[in-house]
C-alpha positions in Angstrom: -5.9 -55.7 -3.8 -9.1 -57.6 -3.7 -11.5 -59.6 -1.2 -10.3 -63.1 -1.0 -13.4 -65.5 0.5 -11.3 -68.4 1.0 -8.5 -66.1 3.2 -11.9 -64.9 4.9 -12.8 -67.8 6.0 -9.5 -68.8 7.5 -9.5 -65.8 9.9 -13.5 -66.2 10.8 -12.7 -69.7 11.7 -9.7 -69.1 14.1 -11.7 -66.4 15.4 -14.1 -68.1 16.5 -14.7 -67.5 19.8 -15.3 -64.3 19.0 -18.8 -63.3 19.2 -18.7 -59.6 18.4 -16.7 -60.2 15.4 -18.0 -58.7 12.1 -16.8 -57.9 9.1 -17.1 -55.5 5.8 -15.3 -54.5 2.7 -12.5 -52.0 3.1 -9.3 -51.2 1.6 -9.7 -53.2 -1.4 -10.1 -56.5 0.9 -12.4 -57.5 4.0 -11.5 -55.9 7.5 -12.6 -57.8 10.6 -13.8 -55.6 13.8 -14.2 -56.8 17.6 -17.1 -54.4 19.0 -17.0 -52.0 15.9 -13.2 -51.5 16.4 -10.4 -52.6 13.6 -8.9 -55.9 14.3 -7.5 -56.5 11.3 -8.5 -58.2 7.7 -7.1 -60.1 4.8 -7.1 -59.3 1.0 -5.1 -60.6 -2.0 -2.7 -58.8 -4.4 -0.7 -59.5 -7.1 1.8 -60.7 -5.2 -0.4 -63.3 -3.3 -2.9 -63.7 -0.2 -2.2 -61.8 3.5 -3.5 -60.7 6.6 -3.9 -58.2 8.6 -3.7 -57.3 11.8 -4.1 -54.4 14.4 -1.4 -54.7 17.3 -0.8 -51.1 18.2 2.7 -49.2 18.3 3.5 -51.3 21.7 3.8 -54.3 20.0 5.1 -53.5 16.5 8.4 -54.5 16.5 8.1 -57.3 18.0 5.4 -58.7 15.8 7.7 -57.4 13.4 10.6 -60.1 13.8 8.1 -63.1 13.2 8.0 -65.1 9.9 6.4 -63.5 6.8 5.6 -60.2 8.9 5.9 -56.7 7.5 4.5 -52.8 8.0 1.2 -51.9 6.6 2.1 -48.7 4.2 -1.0 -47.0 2.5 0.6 -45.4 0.0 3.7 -43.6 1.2 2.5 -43.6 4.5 3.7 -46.3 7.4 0.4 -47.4 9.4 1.9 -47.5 12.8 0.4 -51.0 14.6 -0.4 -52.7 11.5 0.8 -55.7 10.4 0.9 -58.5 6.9 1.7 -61.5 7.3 1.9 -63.3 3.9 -0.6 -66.4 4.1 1.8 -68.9 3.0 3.7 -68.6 6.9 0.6 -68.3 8.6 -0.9 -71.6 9.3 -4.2 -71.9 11.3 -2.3 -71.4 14.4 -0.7 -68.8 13.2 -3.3 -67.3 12.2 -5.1 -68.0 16.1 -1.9 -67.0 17.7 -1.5 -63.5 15.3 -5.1 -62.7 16.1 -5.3 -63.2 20.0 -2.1 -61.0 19.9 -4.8 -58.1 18.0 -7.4 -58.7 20.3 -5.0 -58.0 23.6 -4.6 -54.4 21.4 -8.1 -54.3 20.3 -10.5 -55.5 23.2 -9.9 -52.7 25.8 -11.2 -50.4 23.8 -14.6 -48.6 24.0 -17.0 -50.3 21.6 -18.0 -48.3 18.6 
């Protein structure tokens, strides 16, 4: 895995409106948080560019049936509430639309 500036900016743009947003390396790529909590992030592998995003168990498996949409594993282990989506299926509204889905997880929780 490795940072990807351009994939970056994509998700910094449709975020936007997102004042508290900031961001650090993590994971091999660049993880966004809202108020000091995960969001989500994007990197790129050999495979090609994704994001990431934080929807909690609630929502997996429904985030689960969209286009290009998959589990976060780390390692052997399945992160329950994380989602990829591959970049090539996640246009700008996509991206806006996968994002305020993260912050309705994210937001309520105490800041860090």
């Amino acid at each position: 895995m490795a940072i990807d500036t351009g994939l970056d900016r994509r998700f910094t743009e449709a975020a936007d409106s997102l004042l508290e947003l900031s961001s650090r390396p993590m994971m091999g790529g660049t993880c966004f948080f809202l108020n000091g909590n995960m969001l989500g992030g994007a990197d790129r592998t050999p495979l090609g560019g994704r994001f990431m995003f934080r929807v909690g168990k609630d929502q997996e498996a429904e985030a689960l049936t969209q286009p290009g949409a998959s589990i976060v594993m780390a390692g052997k282990k399945r992160m329950g509430g994380m989602i990829f989506v591959d970049e090539t299926v996640c246009d700008q509204r996509a991206l806006r639309d996968w994002i305020r889905l993260a912050v309705s997880f994210v937001r309520p929780m105490p800041p860090k």
